[in-house]
Structures are given as C-alpha cells and as structure tokens.
C-alpha positions in Angstrom: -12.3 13.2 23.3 -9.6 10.8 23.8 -7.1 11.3 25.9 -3.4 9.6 26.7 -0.7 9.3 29.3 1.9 11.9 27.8 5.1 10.6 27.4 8.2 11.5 28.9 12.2 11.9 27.3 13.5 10.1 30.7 16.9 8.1 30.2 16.1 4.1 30.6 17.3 1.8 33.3 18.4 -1.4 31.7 18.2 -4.6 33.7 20.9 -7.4 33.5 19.3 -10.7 32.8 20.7 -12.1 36.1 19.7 -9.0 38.5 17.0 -9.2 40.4 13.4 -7.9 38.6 10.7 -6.1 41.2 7.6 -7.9 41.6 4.9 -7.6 39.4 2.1 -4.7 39.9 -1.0 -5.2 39.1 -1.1 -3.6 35.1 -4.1 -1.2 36.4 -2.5 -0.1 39.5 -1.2 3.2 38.3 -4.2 4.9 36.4 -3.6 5.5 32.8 -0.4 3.6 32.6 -0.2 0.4 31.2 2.2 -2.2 31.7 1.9 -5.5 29.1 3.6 -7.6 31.7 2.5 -6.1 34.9 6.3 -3.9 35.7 6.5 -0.2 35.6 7.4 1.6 32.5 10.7 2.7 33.7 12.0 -1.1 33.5 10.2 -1.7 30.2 11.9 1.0 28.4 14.1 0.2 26.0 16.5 1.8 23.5 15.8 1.9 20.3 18.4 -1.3 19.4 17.6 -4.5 20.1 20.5 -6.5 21.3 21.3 -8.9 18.6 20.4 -6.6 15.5 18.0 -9.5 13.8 14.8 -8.9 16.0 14.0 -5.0 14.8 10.6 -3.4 15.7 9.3 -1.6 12.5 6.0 0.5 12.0 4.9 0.6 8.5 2.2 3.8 8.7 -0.4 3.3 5.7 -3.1 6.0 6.2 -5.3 4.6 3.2 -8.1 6.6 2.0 -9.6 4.8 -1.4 -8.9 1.5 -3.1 -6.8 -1.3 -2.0 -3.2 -0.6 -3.2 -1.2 1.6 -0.2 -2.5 -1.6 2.1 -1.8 -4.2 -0.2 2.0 -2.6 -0.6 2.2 -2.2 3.2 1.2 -5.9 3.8 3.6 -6.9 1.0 6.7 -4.9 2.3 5.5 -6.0 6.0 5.7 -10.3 4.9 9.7 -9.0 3.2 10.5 -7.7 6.6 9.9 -10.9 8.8 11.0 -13.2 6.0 14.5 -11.2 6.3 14.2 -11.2 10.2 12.1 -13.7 11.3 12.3 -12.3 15.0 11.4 -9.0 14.1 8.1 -7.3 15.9 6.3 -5.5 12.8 3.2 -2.6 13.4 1.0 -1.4 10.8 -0.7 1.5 11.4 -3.7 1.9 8.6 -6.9 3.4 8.1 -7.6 0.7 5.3 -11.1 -0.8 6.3 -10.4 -3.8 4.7 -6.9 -4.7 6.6 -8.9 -7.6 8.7 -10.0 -9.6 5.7 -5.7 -10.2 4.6 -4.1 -13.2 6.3 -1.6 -11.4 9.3 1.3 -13.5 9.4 2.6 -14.1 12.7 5.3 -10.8 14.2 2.7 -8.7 12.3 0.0 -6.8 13.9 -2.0 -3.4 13.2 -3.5 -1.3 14.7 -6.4 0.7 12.5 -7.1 4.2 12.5 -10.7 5.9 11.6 -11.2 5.6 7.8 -11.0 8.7 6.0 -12.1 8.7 2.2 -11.1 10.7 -0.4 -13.1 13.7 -1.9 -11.0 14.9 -4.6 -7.4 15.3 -5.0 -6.2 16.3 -1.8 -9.3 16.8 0.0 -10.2 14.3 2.7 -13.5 13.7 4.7 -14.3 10.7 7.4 -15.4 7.4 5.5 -18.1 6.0 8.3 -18.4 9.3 10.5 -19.0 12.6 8.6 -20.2 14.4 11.3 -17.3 14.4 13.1 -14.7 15.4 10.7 -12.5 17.2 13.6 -12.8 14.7 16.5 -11.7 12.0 13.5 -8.8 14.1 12.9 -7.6 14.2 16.5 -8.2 10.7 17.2 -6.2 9.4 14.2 -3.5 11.9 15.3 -3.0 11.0 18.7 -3.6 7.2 17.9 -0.2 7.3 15.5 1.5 9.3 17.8 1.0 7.5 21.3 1.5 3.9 19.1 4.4 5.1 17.8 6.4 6.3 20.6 5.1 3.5 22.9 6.7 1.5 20.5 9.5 2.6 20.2 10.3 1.3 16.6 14.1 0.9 15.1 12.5 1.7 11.4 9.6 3.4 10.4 8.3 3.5 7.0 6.1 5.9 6.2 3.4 5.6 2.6 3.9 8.1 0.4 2.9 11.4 2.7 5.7 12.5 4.3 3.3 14.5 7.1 0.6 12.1 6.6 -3.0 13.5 5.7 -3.9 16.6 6.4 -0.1 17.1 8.5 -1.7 14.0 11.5 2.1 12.0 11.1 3.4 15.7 11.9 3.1 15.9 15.9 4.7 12.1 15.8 8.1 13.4 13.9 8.2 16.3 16.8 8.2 13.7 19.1 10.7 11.1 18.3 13.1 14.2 17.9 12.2 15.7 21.3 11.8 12.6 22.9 15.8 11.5 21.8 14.6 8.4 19.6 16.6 7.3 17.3 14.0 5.0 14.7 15.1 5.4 11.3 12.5 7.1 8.9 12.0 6.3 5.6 9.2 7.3 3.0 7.9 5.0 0.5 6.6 6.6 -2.9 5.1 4.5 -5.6 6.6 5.3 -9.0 3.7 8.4 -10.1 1.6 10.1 -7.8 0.0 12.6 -10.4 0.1 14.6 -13.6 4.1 16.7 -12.8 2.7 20.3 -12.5 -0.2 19.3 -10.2 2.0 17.4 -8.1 5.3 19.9 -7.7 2.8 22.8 -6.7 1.5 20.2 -3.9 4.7 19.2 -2.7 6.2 22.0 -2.4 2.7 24.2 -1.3 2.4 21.4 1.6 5.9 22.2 2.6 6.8 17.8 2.4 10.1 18.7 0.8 10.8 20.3 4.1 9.4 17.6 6.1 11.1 14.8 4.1 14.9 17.4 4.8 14.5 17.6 8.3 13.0 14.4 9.7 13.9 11.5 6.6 16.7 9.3 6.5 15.7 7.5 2.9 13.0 8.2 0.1 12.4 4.8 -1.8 10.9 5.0 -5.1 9.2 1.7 -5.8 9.9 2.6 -9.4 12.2 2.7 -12.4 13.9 5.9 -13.7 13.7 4.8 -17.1 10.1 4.3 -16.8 9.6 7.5 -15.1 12.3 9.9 -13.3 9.9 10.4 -10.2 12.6 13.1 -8.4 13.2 14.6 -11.9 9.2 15.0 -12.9 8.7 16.3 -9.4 11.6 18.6 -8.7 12.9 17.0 -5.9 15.5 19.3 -4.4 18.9 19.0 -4.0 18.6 17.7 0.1 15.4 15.5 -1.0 17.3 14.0 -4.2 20.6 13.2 -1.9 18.6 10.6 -0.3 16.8 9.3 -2.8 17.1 5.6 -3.9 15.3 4.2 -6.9 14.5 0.7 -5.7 12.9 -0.7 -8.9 8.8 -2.2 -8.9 8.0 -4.3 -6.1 7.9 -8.2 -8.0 5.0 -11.1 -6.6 5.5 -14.3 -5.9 4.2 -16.1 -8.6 2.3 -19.9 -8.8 1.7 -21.9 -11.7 -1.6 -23.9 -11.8 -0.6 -26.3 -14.2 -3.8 -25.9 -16.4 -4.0 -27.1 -19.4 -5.2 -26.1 -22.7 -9.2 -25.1 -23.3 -11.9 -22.3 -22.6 -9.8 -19.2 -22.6 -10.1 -17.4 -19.1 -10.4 -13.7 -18.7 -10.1 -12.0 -15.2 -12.0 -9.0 -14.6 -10.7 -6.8 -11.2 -11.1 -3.3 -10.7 -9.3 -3.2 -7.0 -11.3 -1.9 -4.3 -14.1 -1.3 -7.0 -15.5 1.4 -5.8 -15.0 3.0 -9.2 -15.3 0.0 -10.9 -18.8 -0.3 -11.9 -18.0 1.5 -15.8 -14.9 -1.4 -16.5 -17.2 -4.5 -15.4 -20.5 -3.1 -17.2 -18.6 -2.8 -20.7 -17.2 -6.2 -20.8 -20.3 -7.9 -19.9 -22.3 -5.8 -22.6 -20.0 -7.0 -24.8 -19.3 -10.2 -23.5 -23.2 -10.6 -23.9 -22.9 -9.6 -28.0 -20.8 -13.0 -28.9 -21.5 -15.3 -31.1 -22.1 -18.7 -29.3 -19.3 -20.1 -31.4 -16.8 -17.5 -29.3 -16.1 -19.0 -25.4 -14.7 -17.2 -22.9 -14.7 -18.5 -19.3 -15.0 -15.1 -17.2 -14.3 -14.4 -13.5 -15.5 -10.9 -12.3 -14.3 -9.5 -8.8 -16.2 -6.7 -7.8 -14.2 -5.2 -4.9 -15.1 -4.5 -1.2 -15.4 -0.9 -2.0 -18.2 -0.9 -4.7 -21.6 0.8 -3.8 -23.8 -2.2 -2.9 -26.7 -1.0 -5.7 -24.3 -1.1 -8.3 -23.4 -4.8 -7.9 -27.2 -5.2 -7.3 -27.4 -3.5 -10.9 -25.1 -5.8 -12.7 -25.8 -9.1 -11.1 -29.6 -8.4 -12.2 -28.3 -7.8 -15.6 -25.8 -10.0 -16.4 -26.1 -12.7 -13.5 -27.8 -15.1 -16.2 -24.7 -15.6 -18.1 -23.8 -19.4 -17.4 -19.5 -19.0 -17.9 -19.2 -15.7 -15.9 -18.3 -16.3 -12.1 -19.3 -12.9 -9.8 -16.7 -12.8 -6.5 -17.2 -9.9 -3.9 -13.7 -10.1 -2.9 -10.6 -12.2 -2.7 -8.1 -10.9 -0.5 -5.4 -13.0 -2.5 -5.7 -13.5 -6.4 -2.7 -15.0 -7.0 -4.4 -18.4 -8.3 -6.5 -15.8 -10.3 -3.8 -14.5 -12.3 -2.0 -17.7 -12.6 -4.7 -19.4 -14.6 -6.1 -16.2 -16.5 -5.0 -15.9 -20.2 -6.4 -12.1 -19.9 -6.8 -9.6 -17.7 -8.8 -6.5 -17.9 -8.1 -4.0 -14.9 -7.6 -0.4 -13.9 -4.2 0.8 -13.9 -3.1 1.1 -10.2 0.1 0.5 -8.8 -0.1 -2.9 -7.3 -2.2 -4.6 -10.3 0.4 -3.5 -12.5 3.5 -5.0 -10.7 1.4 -8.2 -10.3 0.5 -8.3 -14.1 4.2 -7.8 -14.8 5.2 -10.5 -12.3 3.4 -13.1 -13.9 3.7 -11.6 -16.9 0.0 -11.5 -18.2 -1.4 -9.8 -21.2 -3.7 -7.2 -19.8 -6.1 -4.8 -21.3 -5.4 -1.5 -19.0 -8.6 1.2 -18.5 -7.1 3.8 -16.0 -8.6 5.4 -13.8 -7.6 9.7 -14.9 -10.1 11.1 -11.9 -8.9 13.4 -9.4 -5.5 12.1 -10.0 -4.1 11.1 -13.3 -1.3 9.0 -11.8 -3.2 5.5 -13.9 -2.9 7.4 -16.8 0.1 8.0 -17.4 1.3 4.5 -16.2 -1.3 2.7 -18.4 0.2 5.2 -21.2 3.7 4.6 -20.0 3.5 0.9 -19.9 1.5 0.9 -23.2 4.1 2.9 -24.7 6.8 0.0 -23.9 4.6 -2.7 -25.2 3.4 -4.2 -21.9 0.1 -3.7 -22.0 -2.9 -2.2 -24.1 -4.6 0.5 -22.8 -8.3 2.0 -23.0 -8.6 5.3 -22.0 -11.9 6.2 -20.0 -13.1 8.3 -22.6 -13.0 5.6 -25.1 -14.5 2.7 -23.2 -17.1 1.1 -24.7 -18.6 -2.3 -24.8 -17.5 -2.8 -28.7 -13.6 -1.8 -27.7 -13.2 -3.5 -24.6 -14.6 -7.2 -25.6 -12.0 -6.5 -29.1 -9.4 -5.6 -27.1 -9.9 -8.8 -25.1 -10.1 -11.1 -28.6 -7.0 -9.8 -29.9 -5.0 -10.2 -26.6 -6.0 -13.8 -26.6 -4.4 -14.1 -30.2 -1.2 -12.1 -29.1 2.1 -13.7 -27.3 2.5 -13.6 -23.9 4.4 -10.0 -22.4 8.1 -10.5 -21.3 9.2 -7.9 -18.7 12.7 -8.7 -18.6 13.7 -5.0 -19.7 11.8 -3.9 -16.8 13.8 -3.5 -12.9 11.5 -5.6 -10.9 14.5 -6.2 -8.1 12.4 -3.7 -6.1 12.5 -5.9 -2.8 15.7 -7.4 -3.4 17.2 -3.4 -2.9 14.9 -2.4 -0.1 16.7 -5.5 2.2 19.2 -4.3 1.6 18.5 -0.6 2.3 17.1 -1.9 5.5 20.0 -3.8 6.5 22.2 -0.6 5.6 20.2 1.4 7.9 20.0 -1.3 10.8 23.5 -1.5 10.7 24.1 2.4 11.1 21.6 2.5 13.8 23.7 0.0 15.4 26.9 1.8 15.1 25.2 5.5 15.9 23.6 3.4 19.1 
C-alpha cells in the first residue's frame, strides 16, 4: 500500500527576495519529505496567490473512464488557460490512458491516476488491474489528494463529478477546508449527462448536490439553455442553481486546407472506438455495394480503445478497398475535418462541438448504452437541423452509405443560432474568480 507524508495546516513563512535563504539540504535528507529545490517545506510554502495575479496554479482533475472526450475537454480548457496567462503552472490529474499520446504544451503537466473503466452506468471497475479493485481505489485517492494539496492550486476545476468516482475527490475537499486553502473550485458539466429521471435520482441519491453547496464556488455548463436547460432537466436546487453559469459549447480552432474541388471525402471516427466496431462495419458494407461510377475517398480512424480482434476483423474484410485509408489513432484531427465533405461519428460531446466548429455536415449514430446522454444530443441537434441522425436500432449498411449520398448533395450546416462563445465566458469566469481570490487573500 502506498503511503504519504501527511500534511500539516501550519501558517507559512514568506521570505523577502533580498533576505538571506538557508543553505540547501540535500532533497533526501529528511525521509519522506521532498524538497524540488533542495530547502525545507516550511520556506517553500506558499499562499495560495501568487504575487502578480497572471501566473495562477490550476488543477484540472479528469478522472476518465471510457472514450476520449472528458480528456480531450480537459486538454482543451488546459491550452485556454495558458493562452490567457501564459505564466500560469497548469496540473492535470487523469486516469485517461491515452493522455501521453496529446502534444503537452509547455506550463502543462499531468500526473495519471490508475485507469478505471466503466461497467455500466455508474458502476466502475480497474481498466488494467481487476484484481485489485480496492488497492486501485486507495491509490487514485491518496494520489489526488497529496497532488493536490502539495500543490497548492489557486483554481481547481473539477469534470463533471463533483466527489469524483466512487466519492475518491471527497477526502481532497476535507482537506483544503481543514488545511485553510483558499483554491477556488469549480465543476465543469458538459451540456447532458443522461436520460432526466435517471440522472436526478443519481444526483441527488449520491448526495453531489450537497457536495457541489458546501465545497463549489461555480458550476459551468459547457452548454446552451436553449438547446437543453441542464439545471432545469436535472432539478438543480435552489443553492446549486445560484451558482450556476451557462457558458455556451466549447468552439475549435478551425484550419482551412485549401483543397479544391474532386473525389468527395468522408471521415469515419468513432472516438476512443471502443464501441465503434458497429458504425465502421456498416459504412464499409455499404461502401463496398457502390457502383464503380459512385467515388468516395474514405478515411477510417479506429480509436485507441477498440478491442484489437475487431480491427483485425475489419481490416481482413474491408482492407482490400483501394480509396479507404485505415488510422489507429490521430491525437489531432483537425486537418481531418477541414478537408472532409462528411462525417459519420457517434454523438459525444467533443465531436459534436468540433463538427459545429467547422461546420461539417455529419451523419450522427449515438451511442444510447448505459447512458443515453448521445441520444438525446444526436436527437436534439437533429431536431434543429444540424445534423442527421441514425439511431442504433436502425443502423444498417443500406441507411448509413444513403445517408452519406444525400449529405454530400445537401448545403453545408450554419451554426450561427447556436452559443459557441463557450471559452470566451469561462476567461472570463476565471478572471472573476482570480480577482476575488485576490481581494479575499
């Protein structure tokens, strides 16, 4: 079991720059204590401001169980924060397994937590060590907890579970309070997180609404109230909807490639992929059923996360097919999208705002299983006139490849009606709270 140097609540001695510092100590001389530049603890301690207010310290806690989008938000929100304050010090803490293959921009670093995976809805079980499902537990718990206070973070920003899985984030919360911290906490939530009834009875059985009350400064919704009223859906209460702040969908930077007119492209992702299999088999079957006289240039991404005899499968199958290109994984699509004419994808958070960003007609097959939160956005967004939308009980080689003809007839989506100002608001909901740390301090 692993165990850590506890902590204390002891006031900090602040050195002026001129005074004179002690002499370095060997970092290993006191067992269990470790000093990054060689002084004791009791010098390095700082309050929770930083002197001139642009270099914050900010955890971003991501605790990731399946696909690719709570990581792919965290990196995104992490690249706003340093392009705001350039001197900032930025900490992800994730159980993504797939955080080393993103480019880290320098003042970002992580730190990666056992990889859980997820069962069903709201059950949880270690990715790479099922035998061990308590010792996980405690070691992802005490890793957020000692990272965090040793930190020592202005702002902490917190995915979508206020207690993180399975209550871990809980013994952290305790101990910024009892420890006299003053980081600001926020929680992120994405726009759905499941079907309304499923989700109240969890958030209120799990006691987050609590939580959120007694240790929260700021919710952020990255979503729009027209599209769907998230603290209205899933009776937020009075104290929860008080600090509450619809932020709007988090836009991408978008490229243009320049490309010129010929062989329609079509760009088949299915995230992490480890669902996938189902999306990617239908369009090739019917991919495979053209006439010759139909071409389609096609780029398939399978995803990091699907089962190794499945791509097997469908590169045995379909791996003849001379205009079809097969990637494993690109950890940045953007050039993807930019020169696709169509997309065919599942319905997940992050896909969606970066279809919408580049505004790209997209054939949408949702995931509905455990959660339904993809199906009623696909429905949502199909609704408005965004996208088209498949459901998983209708998916069929026939549907899907006559879904793709007629998008590459249709115009182009326009998502001006839609708030995509989602990272324009959070700067400034940052700089808001900064600023009140700095007057509280």
């Amino acid at each position: 079991m692993m165990k850590f140097e506890n902590i204390d609540g002891g006031n900090s001695q602040v050195l002026p720059e001129n005074s004179a510092q002690p002499s370095p100590k060997p970092a290993l001389q006191d067992p269990g204590v470790w000093f990054s530049d060689g002084h004791p603890s009791s010098f390095r301690r700082e309050n929770n401001l930083n002197v001139s207010g642009s270099s914050p310290k900010i955890v971003l806690y991501s605790h990731d169980t399946f696909g690719m989008g709570n990581i792919r938000r965290t990196l995104l929100l992490s690249q706003e924060f340093i392009t705001e304050y350039p001197g900032a010090s930025i900490l992800i803490i994730t159980g993504s397994p797939m955080i080393h293959a993103f480019r880290i921009p320098s003042g970002i670093d992580y730190i990666k937590l056992p990889c859980l995976d997820r069962l069903q809805a709201e059950q949880y079980a270690p990715r790479y060590l099922p035998g061990c499902g308590e010792e996980v537990k405690e070691t992802r718990e005490a890793v957020l907890k000692e990272s965090v206070l040793r930190f020592n973070p202005d702002l902490m920003v917190v995915d979508k579970r206020a207690a993180g899985i399975d209550g871990e984030l809980l013994p952290t919360l305790h101990a910024l309070r009892q420890n006299g911290r003053h980081t600001k906490l926020v929680l992120g939530v994405r726009d759905i997180l499941d079907e309304p009834e499923r989700t109240r009875k969890v958030l209120a059985g799990n006691g987050s609404f609590d939580v959120i009350h007694e240790f929260y400064d700021e919710v952020w919704i990255y979503g729009s109230r027209s599209i769907f009223d998230t603290a209205k859906e899933y009776a937020f209460p009075e104290s929860v909807v008080g600090k509450t702040f619809y932020c709007g969908y988090l836009k991408r930077s978008t490229i243009s490639t320049g490309r010129k007119e010929g062989t329609p492209r079509v760009l088949i992702t299915t995230g992490g992929g480890g669902d996938g299999r189902d999306i990617i088999e239908a369009y090739l079957a019917g991919l495979s059923t053209l006439p010759r006289n139909v071409a389609l240039r096609t780029t398939v991404i399978f995803g990091p996360q699907m089962p190794e005899p499945c791509r097997t499968d469908l590169l045995q199958r379909f791996g003849y097919m001379a205009d079809v290109e097969f990637l494993e994984f690109e950890a940045d699509i953007t050039s993807r999208y930019a020169e696709s004419d169509v997309v065919v994808s599942q319905a997940g958070y992050n896909t969606v705002c970066e279809l919408l960003s580049f505004s790209r007609r997209a054939i949408l097959v949702p995931r509905s299983e455990p959660v339904r939160e993809q199906l009623i956005r696909a429905r949502l967004m199909a609704e408005r006139g965004f996208f088209d939308c498949i459901e998983p009980k209708d998916l069929t080689p026939e549907t899907l490849i006559s879904k793709v003809l007629e998008a590459l007839h249709s115009s182009p989506i326009t998502s001006g009606t839609l708030d995509l100002d989602g990272l324009p608001v959070i700067r400034e909901r940052v700089r808001a709270l900064l600023n009140c740390q700095r007057r509280a301090a």
